[in-house]
C-alpha positions in Angstrom: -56.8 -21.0 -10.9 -55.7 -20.4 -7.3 -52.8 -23.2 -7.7 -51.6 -21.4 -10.5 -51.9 -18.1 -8.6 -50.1 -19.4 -5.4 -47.2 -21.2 -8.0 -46.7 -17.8 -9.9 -46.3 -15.6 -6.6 -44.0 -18.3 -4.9 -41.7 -18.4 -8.0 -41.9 -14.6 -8.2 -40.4 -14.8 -4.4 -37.9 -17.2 -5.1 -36.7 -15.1 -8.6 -36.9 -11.9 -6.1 -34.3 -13.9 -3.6 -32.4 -15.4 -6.3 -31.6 -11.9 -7.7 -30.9 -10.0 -4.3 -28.7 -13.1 -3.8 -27.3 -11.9 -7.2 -27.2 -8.4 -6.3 -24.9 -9.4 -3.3 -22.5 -11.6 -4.7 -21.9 -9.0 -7.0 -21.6 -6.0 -4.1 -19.6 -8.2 -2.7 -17.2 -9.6 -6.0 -16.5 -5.4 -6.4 -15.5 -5.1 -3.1 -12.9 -7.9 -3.0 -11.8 -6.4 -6.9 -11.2 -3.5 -4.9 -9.3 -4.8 -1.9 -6.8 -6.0 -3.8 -6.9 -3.2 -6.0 -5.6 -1.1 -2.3 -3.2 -4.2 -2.0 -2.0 -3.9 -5.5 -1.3 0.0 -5.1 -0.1 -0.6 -1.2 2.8 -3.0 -2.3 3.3 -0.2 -5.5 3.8 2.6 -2.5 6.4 -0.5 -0.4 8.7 -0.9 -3.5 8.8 3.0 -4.5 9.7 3.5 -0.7 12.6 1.0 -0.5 13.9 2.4 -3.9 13.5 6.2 -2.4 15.6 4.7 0.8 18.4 2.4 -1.2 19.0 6.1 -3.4 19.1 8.1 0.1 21.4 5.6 1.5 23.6 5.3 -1.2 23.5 9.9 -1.3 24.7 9.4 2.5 28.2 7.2 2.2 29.6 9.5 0.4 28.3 12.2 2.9 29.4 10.0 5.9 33.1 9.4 4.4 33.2 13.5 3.7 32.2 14.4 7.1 34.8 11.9 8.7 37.4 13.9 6.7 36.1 16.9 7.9 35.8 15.8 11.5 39.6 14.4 11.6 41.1 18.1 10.0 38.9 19.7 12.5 40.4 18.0 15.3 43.9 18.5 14.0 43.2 22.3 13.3 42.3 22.6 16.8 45.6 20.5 18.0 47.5 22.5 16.1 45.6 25.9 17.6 46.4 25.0 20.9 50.0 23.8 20.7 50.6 27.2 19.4 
């Protein structure tokens, strides 16, 4: 009766290990699900980022050219100003 006893507890301990082994293979499956989850919505953020910039670079040409216009009739203003 004592074998049996002693076989019983020892495969109670080894079920007990085998499920905390469980346990943290599955804390640790959620946490990888989550890191690349953050990846996932990290590289999202990247490409709406180069988008924002490729729409504010293309809004400034046309700003650039119109202040290069502005900048050469300034500077002709002022010749003509002081040749007056």
């Amino acid at each position: 009766m004592s074998d049996i006893a002693t076989l019983i507890a020892a495969a109670v301990e080894e079920q007990a290990r085998a499920t905390q082994e469980i346990s943290r293979n599955v804390t640790q499956a959620a946490r990888t699900a989550q890191v690349a989850t953050n990846i996932t919505d990290v590289s999202r953020g990247a490409s709406d980022t180069g988008m924002a910039s490729s729409q504010v670079l293309s809004s400034a040409r046309p700003c650039r050219a119109k202040a290069a216009v502005s900048r050469a009739k300034s500077r002709s203003f002022v010749r003509t100003v002081r040749a007056a």
